[in-house]
N, C-alpha and C positions, 0 to 999 in steps of 0.2 A: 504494500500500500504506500503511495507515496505521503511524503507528507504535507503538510497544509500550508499557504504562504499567510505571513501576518495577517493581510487582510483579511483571506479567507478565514482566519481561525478567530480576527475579533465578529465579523460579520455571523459566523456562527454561533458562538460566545452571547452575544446580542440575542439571535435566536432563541438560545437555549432560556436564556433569564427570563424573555419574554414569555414563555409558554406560550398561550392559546392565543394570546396579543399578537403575535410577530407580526407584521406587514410593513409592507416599505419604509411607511413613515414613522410608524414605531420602532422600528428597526434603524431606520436612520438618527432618529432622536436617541436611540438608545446607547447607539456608538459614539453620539457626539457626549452623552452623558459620561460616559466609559473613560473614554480617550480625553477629551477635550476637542477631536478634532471634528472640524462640520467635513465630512464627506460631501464629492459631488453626487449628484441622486443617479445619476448616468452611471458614475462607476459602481457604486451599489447594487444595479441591474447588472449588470453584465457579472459584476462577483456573485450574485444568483443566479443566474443561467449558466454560469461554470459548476457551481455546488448540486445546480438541481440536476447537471448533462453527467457530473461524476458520482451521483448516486448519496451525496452526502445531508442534500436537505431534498424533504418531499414539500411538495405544493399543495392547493385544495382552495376552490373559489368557495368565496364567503357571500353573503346575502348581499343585494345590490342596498348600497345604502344612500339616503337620502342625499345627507351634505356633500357624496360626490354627483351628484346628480342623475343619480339612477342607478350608477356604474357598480358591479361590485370589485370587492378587495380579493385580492391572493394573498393568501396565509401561505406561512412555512413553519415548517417543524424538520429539526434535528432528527436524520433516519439513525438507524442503529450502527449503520456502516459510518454515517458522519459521527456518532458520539463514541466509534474504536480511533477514528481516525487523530479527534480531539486530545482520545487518551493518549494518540502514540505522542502527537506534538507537546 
């Protein structure tokens, strides 16, 4: 298994704290709380579509909610292969 690049392992990290919460912008807010640093929301996608293409975070569309204007959210959660990977790093 290989192992996990910083990012990958705080954006997961974030994840993991988050539980049932995770989504972008929680997730984003959450690494800015972590870290101190504001991530851009672009690199944040693209570090999820790396985690979710290697099998480390799974996905799941959430109810469309009003304040996005209909739209719904994509949840992530910590797969089991992402919480070995965590451990090796």
């Amino acid at each position: 298994m290989k192992s996990l690049t910083v990012l990958e392992e705080i954006v997961m990290l974030a994840i993991y704290r988050l539980k049932e919460d995770a989504y972008s912008v929680t997730i984003h807010m959450k690494i800015l709380e972590m870290t101190g640093k504001d991530l851009i929301i672009g690199t944040l996608f693209n570090v999820l579509k790396q985690l979710h293409r290697k099998g480390y975070v799974q996905k799941r569309k959430g109810k469309p909610l009003q304040e996005k204007g209909g739209k719904s959210v994509m949840f992530y959660s910590v797969s089991e292969k992402g919480l070995e990977a965590l451990e090796q790093t």
